[in-house]
PDB file of N, CA, C and O in Angstrom:
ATOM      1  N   UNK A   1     131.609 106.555 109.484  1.00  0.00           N
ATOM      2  CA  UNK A   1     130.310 105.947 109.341  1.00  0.00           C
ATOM      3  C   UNK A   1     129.742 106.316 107.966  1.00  0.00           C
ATOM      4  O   UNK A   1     129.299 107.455 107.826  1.00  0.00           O
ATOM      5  N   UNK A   2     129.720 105.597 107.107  1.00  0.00           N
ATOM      6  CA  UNK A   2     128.963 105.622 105.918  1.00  0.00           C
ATOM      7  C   UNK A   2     127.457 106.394 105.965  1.00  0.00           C
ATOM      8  O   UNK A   2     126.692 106.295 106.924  1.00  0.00           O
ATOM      9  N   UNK A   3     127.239 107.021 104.997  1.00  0.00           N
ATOM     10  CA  UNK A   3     125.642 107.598 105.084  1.00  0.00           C
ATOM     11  C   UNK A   3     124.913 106.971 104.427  1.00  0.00           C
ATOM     12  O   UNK A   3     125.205 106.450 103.351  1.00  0.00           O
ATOM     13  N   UNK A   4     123.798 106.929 105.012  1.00  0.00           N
ATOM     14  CA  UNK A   4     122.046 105.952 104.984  1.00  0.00           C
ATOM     15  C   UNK A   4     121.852 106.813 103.614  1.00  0.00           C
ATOM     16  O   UNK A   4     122.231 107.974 103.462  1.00  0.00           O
ATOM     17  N   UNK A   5     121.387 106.254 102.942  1.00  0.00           N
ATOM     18  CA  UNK A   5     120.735 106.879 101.537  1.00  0.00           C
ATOM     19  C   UNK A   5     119.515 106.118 101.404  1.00  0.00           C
ATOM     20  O   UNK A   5     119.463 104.893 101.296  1.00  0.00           O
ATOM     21  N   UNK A   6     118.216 107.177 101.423  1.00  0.00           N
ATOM     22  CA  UNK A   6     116.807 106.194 101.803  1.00  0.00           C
ATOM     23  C   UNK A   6     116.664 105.405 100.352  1.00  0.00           C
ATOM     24  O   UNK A   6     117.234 105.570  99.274  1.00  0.00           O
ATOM     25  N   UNK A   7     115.859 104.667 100.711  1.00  0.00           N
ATOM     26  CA  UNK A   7     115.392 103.888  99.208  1.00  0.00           C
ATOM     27  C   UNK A   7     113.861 104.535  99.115  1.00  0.00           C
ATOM     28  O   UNK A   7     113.171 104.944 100.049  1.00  0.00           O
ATOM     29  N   UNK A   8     113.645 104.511  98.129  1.00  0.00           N
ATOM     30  CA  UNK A   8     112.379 105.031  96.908  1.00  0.00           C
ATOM     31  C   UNK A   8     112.065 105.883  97.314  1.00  0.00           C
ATOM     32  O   UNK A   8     111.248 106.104  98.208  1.00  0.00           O
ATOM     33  N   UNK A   9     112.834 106.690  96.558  1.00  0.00           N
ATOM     34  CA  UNK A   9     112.395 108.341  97.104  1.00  0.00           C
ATOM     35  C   UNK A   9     110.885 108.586  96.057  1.00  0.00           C
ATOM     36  O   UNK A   9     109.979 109.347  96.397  1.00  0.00           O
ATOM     37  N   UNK A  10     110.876 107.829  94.853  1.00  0.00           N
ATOM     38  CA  UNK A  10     109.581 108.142  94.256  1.00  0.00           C
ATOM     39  C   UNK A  10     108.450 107.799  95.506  1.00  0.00           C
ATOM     40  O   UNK A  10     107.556 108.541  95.912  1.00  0.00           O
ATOM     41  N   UNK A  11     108.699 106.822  95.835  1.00  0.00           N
ATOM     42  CA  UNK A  11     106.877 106.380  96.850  1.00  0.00           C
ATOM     43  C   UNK A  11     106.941 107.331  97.935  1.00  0.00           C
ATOM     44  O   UNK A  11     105.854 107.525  98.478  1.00  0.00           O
ATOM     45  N   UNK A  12     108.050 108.059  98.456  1.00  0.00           N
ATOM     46  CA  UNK A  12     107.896 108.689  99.223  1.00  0.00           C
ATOM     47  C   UNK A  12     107.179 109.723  98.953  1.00  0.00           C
ATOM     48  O   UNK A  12     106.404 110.239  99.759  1.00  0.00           O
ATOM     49  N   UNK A  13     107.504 110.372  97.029  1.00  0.00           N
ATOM     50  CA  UNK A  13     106.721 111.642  96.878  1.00  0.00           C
ATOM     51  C   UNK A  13     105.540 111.261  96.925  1.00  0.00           C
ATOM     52  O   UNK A  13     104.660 111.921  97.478  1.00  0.00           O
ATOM     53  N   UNK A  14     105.341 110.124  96.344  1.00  0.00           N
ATOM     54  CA  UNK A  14     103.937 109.337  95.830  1.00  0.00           C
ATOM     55  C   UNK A  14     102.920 109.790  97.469  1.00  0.00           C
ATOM     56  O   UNK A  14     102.045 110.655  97.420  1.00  0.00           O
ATOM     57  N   UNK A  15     103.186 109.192  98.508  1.00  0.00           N
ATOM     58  CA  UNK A  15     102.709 109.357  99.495  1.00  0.00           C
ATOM     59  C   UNK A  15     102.193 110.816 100.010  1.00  0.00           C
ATOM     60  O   UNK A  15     101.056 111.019 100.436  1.00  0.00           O
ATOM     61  N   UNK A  16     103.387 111.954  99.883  1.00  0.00           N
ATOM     62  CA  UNK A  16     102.457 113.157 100.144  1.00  0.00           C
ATOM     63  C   UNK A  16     101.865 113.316  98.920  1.00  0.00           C
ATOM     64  O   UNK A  16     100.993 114.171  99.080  1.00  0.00           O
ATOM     65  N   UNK A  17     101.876 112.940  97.765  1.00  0.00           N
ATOM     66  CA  UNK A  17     100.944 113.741  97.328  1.00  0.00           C
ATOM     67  C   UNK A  17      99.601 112.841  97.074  1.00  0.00           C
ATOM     68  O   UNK A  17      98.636 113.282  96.450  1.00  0.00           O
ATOM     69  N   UNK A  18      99.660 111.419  97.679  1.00  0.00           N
ATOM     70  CA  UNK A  18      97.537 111.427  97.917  1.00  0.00           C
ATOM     71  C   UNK A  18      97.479 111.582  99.252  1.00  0.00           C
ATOM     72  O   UNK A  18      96.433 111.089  99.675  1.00  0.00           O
ATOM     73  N   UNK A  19      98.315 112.171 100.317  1.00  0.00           N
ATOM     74  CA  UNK A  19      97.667 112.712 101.479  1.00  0.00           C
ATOM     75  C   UNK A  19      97.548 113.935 101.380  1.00  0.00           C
ATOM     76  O   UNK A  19      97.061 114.638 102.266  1.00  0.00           O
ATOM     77  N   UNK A  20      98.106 114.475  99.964  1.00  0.00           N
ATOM     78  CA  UNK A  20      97.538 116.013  99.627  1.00  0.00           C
ATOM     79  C   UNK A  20      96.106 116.239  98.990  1.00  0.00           C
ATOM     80  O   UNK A  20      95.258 117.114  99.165  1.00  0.00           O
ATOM     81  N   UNK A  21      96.172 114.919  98.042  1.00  0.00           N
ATOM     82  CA  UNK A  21      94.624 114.653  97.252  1.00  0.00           C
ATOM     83  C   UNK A  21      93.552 114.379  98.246  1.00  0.00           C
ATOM     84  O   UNK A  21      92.386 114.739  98.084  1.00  0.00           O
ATOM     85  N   UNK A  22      94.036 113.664  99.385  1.00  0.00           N
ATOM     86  CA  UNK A  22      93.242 113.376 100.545  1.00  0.00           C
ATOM     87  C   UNK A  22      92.447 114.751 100.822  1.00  0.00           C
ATOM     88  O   UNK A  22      91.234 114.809 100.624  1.00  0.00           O
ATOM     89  N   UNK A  23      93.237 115.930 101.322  1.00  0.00           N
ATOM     90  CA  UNK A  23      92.978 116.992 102.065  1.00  0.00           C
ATOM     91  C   UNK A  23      92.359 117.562 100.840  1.00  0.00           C
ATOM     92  O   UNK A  23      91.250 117.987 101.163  1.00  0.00           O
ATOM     93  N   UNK A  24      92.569 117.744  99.664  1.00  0.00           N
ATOM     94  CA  UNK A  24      91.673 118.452  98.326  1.00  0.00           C
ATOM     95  C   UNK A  24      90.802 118.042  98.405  1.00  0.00           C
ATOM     96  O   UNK A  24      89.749 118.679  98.448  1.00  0.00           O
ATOM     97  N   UNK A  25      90.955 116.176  98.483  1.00  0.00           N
ATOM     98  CA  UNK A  25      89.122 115.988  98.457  1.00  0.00           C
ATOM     99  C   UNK A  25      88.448 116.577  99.888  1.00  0.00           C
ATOM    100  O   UNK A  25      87.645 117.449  99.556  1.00  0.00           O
ATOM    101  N   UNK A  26      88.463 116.494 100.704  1.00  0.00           N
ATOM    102  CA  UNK A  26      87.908 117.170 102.131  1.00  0.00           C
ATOM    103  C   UNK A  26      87.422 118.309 101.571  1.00  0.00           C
ATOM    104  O   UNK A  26      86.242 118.552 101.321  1.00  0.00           O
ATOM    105  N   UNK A  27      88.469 119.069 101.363  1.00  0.00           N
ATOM    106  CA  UNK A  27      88.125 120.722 101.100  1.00  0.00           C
ATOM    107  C   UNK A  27      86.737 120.446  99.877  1.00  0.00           C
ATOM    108  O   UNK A  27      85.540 120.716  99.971  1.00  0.00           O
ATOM    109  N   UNK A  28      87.462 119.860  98.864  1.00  0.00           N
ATOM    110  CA  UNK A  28      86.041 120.065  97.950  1.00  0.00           C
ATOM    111  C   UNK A  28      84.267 119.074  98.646  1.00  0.00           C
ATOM    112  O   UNK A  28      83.124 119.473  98.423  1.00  0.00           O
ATOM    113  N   UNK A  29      84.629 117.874  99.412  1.00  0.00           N
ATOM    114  CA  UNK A  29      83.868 117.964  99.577  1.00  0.00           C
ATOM    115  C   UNK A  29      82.794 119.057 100.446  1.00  0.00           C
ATOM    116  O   UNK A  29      81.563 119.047 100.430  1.00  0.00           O
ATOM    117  N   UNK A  30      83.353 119.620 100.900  1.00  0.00           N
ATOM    118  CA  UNK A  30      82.543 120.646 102.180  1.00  0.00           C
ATOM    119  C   UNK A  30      82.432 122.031 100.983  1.00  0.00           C
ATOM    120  O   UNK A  30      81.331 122.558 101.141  1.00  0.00           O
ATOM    121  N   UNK A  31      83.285 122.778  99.808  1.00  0.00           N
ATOM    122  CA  UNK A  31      82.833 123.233  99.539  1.00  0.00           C
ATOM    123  C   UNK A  31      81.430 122.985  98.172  1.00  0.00           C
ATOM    124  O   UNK A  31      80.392 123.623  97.995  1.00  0.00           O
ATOM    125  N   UNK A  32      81.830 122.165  97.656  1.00  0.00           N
ATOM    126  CA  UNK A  32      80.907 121.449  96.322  1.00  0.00           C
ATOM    127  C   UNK A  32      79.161 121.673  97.330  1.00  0.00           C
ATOM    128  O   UNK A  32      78.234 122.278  96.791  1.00  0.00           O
ATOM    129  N   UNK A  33      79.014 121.045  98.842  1.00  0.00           N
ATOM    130  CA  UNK A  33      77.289 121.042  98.833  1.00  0.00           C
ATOM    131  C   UNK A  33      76.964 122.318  99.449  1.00  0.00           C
ATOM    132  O   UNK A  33      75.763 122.588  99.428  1.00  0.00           O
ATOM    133  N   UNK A  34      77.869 123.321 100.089  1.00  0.00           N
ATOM    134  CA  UNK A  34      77.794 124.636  99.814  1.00  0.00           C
ATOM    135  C   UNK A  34      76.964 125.617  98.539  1.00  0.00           C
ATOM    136  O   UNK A  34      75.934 126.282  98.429  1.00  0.00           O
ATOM    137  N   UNK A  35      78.014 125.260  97.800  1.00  0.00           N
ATOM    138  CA  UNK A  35      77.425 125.756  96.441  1.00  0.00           C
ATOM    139  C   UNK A  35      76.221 124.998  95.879  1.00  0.00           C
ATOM    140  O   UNK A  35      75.425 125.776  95.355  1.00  0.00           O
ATOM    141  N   UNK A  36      75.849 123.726  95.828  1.00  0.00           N
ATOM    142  CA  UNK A  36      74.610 122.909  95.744  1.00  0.00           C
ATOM    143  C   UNK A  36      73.100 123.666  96.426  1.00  0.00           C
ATOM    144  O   UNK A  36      72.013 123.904  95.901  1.00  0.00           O
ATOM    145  N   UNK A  37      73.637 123.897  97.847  1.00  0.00           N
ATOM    146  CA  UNK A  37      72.299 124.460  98.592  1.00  0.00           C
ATOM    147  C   UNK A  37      72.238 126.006  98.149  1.00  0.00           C
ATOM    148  O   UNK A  37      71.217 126.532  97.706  1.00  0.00           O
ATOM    149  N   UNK A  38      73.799 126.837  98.377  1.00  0.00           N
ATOM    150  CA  UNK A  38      73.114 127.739  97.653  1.00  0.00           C
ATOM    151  C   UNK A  38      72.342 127.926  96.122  1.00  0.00           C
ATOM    152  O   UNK A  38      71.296 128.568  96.023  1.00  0.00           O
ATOM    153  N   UNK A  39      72.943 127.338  95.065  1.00  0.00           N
ATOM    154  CA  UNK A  39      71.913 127.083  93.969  1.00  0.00           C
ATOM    155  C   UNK A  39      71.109 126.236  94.206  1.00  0.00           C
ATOM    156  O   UNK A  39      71.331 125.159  93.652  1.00  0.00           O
ATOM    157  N   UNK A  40      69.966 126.319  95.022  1.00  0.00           N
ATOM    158  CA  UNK A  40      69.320 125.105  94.972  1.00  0.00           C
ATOM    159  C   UNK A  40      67.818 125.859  94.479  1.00  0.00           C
ATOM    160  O   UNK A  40      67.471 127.032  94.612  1.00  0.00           O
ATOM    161  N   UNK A  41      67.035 124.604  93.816  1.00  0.00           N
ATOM    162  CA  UNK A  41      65.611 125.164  93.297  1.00  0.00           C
ATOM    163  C   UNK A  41      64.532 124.305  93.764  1.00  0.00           C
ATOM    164  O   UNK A  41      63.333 124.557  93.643  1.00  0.00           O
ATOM    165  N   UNK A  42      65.227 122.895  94.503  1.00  0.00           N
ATOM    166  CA  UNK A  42      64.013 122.089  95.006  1.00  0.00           C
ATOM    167  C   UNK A  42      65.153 121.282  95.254  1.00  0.00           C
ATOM    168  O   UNK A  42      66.240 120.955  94.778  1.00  0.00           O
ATOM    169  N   UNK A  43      63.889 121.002  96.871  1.00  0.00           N
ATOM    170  CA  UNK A  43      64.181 120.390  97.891  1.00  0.00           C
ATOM    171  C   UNK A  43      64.791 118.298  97.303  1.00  0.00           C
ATOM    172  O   UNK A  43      65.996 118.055  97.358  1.00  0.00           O
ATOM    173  N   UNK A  44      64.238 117.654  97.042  1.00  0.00           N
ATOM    174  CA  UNK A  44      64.350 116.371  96.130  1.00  0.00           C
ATOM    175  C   UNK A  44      65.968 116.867  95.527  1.00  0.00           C
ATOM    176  O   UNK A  44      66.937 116.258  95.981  1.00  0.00           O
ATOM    177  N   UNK A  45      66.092 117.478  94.965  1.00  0.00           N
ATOM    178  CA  UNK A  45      67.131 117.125  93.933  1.00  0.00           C
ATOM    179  C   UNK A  45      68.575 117.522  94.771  1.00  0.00           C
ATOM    180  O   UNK A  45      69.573 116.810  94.661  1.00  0.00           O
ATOM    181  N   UNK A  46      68.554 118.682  95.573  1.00  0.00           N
ATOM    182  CA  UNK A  46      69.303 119.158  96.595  1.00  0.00           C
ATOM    183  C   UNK A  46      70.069 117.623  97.115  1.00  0.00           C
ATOM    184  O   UNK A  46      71.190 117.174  96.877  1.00  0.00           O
ATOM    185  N   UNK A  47      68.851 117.046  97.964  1.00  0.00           N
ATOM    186  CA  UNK A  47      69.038 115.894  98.589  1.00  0.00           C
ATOM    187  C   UNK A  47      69.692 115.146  98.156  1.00  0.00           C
ATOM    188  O   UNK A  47      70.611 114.693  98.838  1.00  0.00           O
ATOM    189  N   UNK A  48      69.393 114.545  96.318  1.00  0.00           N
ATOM    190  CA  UNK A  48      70.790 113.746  96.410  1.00  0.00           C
ATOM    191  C   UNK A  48      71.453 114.160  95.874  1.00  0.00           C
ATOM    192  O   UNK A  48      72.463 113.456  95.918  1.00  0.00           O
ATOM    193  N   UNK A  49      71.665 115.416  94.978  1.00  0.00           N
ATOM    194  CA  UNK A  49      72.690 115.949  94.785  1.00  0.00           C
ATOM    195  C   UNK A  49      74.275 116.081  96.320  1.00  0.00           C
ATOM    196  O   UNK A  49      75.500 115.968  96.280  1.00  0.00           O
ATOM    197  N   UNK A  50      73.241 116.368  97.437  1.00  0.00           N
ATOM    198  CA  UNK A  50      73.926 116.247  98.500  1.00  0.00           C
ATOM    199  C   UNK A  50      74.929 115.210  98.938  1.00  0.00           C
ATOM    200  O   UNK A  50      76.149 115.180  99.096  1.00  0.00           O
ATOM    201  N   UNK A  51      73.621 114.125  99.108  1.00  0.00           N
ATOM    202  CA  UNK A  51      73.976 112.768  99.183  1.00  0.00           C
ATOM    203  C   UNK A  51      75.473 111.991  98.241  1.00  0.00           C
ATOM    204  O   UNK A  51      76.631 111.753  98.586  1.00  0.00           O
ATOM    205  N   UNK A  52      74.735 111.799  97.001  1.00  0.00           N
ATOM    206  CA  UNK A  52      75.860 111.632  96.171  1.00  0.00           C
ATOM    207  C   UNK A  52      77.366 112.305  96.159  1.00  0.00           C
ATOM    208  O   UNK A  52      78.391 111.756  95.754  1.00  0.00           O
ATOM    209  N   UNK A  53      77.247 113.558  96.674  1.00  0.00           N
ATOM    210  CA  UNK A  53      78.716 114.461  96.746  1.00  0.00           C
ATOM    211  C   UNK A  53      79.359 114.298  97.975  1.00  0.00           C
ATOM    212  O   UNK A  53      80.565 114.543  97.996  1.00  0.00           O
ATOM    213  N   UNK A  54      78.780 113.916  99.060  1.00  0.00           N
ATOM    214  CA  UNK A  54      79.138 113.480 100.697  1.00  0.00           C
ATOM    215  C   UNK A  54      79.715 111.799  99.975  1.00  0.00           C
ATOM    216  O   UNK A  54      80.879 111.402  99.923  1.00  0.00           O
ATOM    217  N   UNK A  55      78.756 111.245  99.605  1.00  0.00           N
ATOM    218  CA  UNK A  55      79.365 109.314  99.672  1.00  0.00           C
ATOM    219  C   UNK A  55      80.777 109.889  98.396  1.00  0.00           C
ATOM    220  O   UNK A  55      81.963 109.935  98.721  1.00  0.00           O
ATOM    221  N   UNK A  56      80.445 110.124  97.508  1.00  0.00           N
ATOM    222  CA  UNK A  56      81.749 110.283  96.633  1.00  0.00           C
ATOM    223  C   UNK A  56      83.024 111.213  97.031  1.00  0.00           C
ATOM    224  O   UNK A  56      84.081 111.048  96.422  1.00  0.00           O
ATOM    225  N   UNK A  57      82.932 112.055  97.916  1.00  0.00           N
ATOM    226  CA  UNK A  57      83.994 112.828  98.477  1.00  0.00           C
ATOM    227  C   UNK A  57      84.592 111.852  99.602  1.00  0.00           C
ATOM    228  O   UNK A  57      85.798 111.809  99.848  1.00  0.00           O
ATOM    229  N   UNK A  58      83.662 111.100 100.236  1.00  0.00           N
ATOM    230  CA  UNK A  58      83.521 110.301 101.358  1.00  0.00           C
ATOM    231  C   UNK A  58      84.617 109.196 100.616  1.00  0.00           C
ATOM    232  O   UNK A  58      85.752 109.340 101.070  1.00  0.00           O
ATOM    233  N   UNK A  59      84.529 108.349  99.787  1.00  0.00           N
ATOM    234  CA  UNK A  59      85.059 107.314  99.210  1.00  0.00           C
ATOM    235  C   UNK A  59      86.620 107.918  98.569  1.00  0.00           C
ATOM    236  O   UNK A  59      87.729 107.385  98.621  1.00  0.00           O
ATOM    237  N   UNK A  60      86.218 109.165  97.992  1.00  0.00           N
ATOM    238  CA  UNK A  60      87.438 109.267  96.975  1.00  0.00           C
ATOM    239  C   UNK A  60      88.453 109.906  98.397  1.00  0.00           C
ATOM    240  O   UNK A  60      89.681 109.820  98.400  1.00  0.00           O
ATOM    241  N   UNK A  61      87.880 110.350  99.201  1.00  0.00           N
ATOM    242  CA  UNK A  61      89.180 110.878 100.504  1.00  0.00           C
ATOM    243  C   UNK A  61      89.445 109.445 101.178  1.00  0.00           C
ATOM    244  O   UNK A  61      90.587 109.043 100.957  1.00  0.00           O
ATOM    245  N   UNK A  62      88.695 108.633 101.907  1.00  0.00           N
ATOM    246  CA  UNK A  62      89.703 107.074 102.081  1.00  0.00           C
ATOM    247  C   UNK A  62      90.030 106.583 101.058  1.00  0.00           C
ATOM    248  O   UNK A  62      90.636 105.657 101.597  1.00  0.00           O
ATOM    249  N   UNK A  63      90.174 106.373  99.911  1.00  0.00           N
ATOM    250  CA  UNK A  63      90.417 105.574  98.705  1.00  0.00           C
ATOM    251  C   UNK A  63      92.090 106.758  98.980  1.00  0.00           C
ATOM    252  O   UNK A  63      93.072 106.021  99.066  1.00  0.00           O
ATOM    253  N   UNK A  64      92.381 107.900  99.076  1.00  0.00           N
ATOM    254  CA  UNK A  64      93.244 108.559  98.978  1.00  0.00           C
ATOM    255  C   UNK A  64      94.463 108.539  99.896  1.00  0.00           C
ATOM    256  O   UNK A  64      95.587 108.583  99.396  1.00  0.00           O
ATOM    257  N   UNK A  65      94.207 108.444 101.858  1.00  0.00           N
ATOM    258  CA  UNK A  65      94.374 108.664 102.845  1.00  0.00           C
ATOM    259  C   UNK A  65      94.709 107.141 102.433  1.00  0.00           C
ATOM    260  O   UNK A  65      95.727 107.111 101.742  1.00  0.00           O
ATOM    261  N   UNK A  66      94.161 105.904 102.649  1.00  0.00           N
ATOM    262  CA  UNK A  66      94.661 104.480 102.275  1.00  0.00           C
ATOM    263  C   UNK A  66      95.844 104.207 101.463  1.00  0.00           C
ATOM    264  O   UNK A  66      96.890 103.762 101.934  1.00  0.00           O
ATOM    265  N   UNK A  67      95.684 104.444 100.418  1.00  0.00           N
ATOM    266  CA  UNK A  67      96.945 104.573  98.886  1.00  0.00           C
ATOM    267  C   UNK A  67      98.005 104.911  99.748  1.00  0.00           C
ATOM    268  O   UNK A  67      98.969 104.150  99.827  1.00  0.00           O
ATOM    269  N   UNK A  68      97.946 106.223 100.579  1.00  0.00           N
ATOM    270  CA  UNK A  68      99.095 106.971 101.000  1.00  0.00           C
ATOM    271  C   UNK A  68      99.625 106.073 102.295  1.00  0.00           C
ATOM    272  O   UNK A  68     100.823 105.910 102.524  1.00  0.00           O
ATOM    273  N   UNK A  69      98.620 105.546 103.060  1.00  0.00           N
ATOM    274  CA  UNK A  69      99.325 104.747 104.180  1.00  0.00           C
ATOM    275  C   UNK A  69      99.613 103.430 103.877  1.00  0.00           C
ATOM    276  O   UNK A  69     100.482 102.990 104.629  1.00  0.00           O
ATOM    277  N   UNK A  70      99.117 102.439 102.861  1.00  0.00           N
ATOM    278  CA  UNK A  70      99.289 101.698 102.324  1.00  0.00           C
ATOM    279  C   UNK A  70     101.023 101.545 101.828  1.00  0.00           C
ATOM    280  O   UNK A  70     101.794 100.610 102.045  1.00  0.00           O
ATOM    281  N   UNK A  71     101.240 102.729 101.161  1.00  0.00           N
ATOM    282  CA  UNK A  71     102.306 102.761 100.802  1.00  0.00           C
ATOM    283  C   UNK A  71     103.721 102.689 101.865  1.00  0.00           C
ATOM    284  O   UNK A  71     104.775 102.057 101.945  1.00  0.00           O
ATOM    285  N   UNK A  72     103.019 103.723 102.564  1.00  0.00           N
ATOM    286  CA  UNK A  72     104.148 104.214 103.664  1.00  0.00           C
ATOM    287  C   UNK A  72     104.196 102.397 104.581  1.00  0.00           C
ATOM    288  O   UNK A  72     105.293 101.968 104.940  1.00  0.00           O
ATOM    289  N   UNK A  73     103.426 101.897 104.731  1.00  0.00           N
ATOM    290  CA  UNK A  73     103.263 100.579 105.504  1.00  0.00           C
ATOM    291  C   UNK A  73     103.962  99.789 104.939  1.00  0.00           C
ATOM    292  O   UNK A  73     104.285  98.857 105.675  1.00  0.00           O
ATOM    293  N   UNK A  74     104.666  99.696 103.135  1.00  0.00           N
ATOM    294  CA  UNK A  74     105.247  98.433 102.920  1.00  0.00           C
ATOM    295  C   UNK A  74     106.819  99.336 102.596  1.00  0.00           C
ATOM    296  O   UNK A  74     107.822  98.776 102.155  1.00  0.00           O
ATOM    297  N   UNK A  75     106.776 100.078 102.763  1.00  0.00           N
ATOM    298  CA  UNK A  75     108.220 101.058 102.759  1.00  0.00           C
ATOM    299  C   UNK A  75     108.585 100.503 104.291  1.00  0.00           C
ATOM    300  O   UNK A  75     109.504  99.698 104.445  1.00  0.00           O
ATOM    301  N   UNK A  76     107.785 101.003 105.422  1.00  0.00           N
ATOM    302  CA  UNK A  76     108.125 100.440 106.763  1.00  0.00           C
ATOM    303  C   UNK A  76     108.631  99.261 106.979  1.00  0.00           C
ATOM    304  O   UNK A  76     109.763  99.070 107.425  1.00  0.00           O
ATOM    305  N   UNK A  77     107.618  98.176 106.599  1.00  0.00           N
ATOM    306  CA  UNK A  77     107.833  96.414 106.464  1.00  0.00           C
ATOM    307  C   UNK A  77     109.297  96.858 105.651  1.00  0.00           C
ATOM    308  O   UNK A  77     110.076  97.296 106.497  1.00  0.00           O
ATOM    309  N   UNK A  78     109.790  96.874 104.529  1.00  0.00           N
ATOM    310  CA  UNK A  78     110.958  96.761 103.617  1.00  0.00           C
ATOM    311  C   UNK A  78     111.534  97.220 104.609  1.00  0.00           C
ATOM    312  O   UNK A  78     112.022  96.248 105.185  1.00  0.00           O
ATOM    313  N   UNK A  79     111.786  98.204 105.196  1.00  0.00           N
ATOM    314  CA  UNK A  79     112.802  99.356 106.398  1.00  0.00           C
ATOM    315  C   UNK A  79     113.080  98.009 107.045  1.00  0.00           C
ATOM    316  O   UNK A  79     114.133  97.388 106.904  1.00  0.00           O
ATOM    317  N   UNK A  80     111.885  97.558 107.874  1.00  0.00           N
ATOM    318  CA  UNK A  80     112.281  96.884 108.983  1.00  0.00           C
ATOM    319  C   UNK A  80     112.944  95.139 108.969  1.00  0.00           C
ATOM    320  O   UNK A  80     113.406  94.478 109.899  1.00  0.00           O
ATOM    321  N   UNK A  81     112.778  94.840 107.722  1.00  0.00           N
ATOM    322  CA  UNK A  81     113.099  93.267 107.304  1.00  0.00           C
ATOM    323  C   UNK A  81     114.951  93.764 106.993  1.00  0.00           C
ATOM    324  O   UNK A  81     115.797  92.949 107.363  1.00  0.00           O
ATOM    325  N   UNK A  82     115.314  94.770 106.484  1.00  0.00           N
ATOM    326  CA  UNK A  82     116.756  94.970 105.886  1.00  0.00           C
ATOM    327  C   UNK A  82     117.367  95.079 107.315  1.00  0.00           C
ATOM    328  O   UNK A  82     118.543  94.717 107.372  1.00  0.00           O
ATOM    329  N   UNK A  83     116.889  95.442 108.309  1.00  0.00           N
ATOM    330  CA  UNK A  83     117.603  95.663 109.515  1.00  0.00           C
ATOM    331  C   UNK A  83     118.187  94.499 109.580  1.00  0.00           C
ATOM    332  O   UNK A  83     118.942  94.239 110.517  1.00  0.00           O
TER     333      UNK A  83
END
């Protein structure tokens, strides 16, 4: 029996590593408004400093988690059409 040799091993790395960027952004978002409230000097600026770092951690972790399944989804489709 001949051996399977996968195809695109690049998208494969490609894939863990924005479900690694995924999990960086998480982590930074939860630590970034940490450090915000503890330096904080008024209430107003806190807020959207907050705000803004939740929607942009918020966006840049699905924008990340997507890319990565996105990918893995047309590697699958290709897998499953060669059958």
């Amino acid at each position: 029996m001949s051996e399977y040799k996968e195809k695109y091993p690049a998208l494969k790395i490609e894939v863990k590593i924005y479900k690694i960027l995924g999990w960086v952004c998480i982590a930074i978002t939860i630590i970034v408004p940490i450090i915000i409230i503890v330096t904080a000097y008024s209430i107003k600026v806190v807020a959207a400093k907050l705000l803004i770092t939740l929607l942009a951690g918020l966006l840049t972790t699905l924008f990340c988690f997507t890319l990565a399944e996105g990918i893995q989804l047309f590697m699958d489709i290709e897998k499953n059409t060669r059958k």
